[in-house]
C-alpha angles and dihedrals in degrees: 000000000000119000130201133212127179114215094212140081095206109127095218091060099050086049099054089046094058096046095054081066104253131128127224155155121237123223112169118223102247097201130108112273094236119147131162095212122113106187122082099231095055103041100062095037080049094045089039080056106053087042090055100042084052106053084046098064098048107050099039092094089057080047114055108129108037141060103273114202102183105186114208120188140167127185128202138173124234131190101188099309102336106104113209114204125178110311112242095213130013092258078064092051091045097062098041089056095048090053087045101051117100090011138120098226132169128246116208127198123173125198129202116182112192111207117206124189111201090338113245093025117113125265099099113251128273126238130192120185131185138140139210130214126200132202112230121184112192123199117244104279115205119229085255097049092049086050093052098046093045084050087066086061081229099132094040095098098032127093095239097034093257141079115224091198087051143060085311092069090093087064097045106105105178127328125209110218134018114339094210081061082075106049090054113284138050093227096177099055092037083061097045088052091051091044084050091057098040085238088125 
């Protein structure tokens, strides 16, 4: 039997893994979200790690006897090499819509999957670690239609300040790569690394 937990709390995760047809506990990674790493690719692979590893190693005494997939992400936002997390107030927001509006930016997600064999037995764990980016191209936003749009609280919790699935699709011209990317997991490559693996 394998089992599958997602180290995260985000709604949208738990929804598109749901919809990919697994079922799964959550058990959010509890850590603080620090990484050294700079460039977009390997930060969130790096951040999606540490969640992961976490998470592991809290929940393999509850998983002996089964295979254990924890799925660890992290999603972030970059315009050239300025990353955009989440803002922390709605000035914040404010600035980060006004740079992203009629840009092309990347969206990075990275992805750890911590395999476990009988939990705590003991052939060391597997981890597999990649990341996708996705091309997003937003239409011009006037000062009046950011404020607006900040106003809903929508882009307070979203790296970007904006949700693609939300109140934001109306700005969203064309994006390049997996649109689920955006919303905060690759689901289709997560599942073709799990189909890869017969863990699935």
């Amino acid at each position: 039997m394998t089992r599958f937990v997602l180290a995260s709390a985000s709604p949208r995760r738990r929804e598109l893994l749901a919809q990919a047809g697994l079922a799964f506990e959550i058990l959010p990674a509890q850590g603080e979200e620090v990484s050294t790493k700079e460039q977009p690719a390997k930060l969130v692979k790096d951040l999606s790690y540490n969640k992961a590893v976490e998470v592991a190693e809290r929940c393999k005494e509850n998983h002996k006897n089964d295979t254990t997939v924890i799925i660890g992400a992290d999603t972030v936002v970059a315009l050239g090499n300025e990353i955009m997390g989440k803002p922390k107030d709605y000035k914040a927001a404010t600035a980060m819509l006004t740079k992203l509006q009629g840009t092309v930016h990347q969206v990075y997600t990275g992805v750890t999957l911590v395999v476990t064999e009988g939990g705590t037995a003991k052939q060391a764990p597997q981890i597999i670690t990649f990341h996708e980016k996705t091309d997003v191209c937003m239409y011009p936003m006037t000062p009046e239609q950011i404020a607006a749009y900040v106003a809903t609280g929508e882009p307070m919790d979203k790296a970007g300040a904006y949700a693609i699935q939300g109140k934001c699709a109306i700005y969203i011209k064309e994006i390049h790569g997996e649109y689920n990317n955006v919303v905060g997991l690759p689901v289709a490559r997560l599942m073709q690394e799990l189909f890869a693996r017969k863990l699935v």
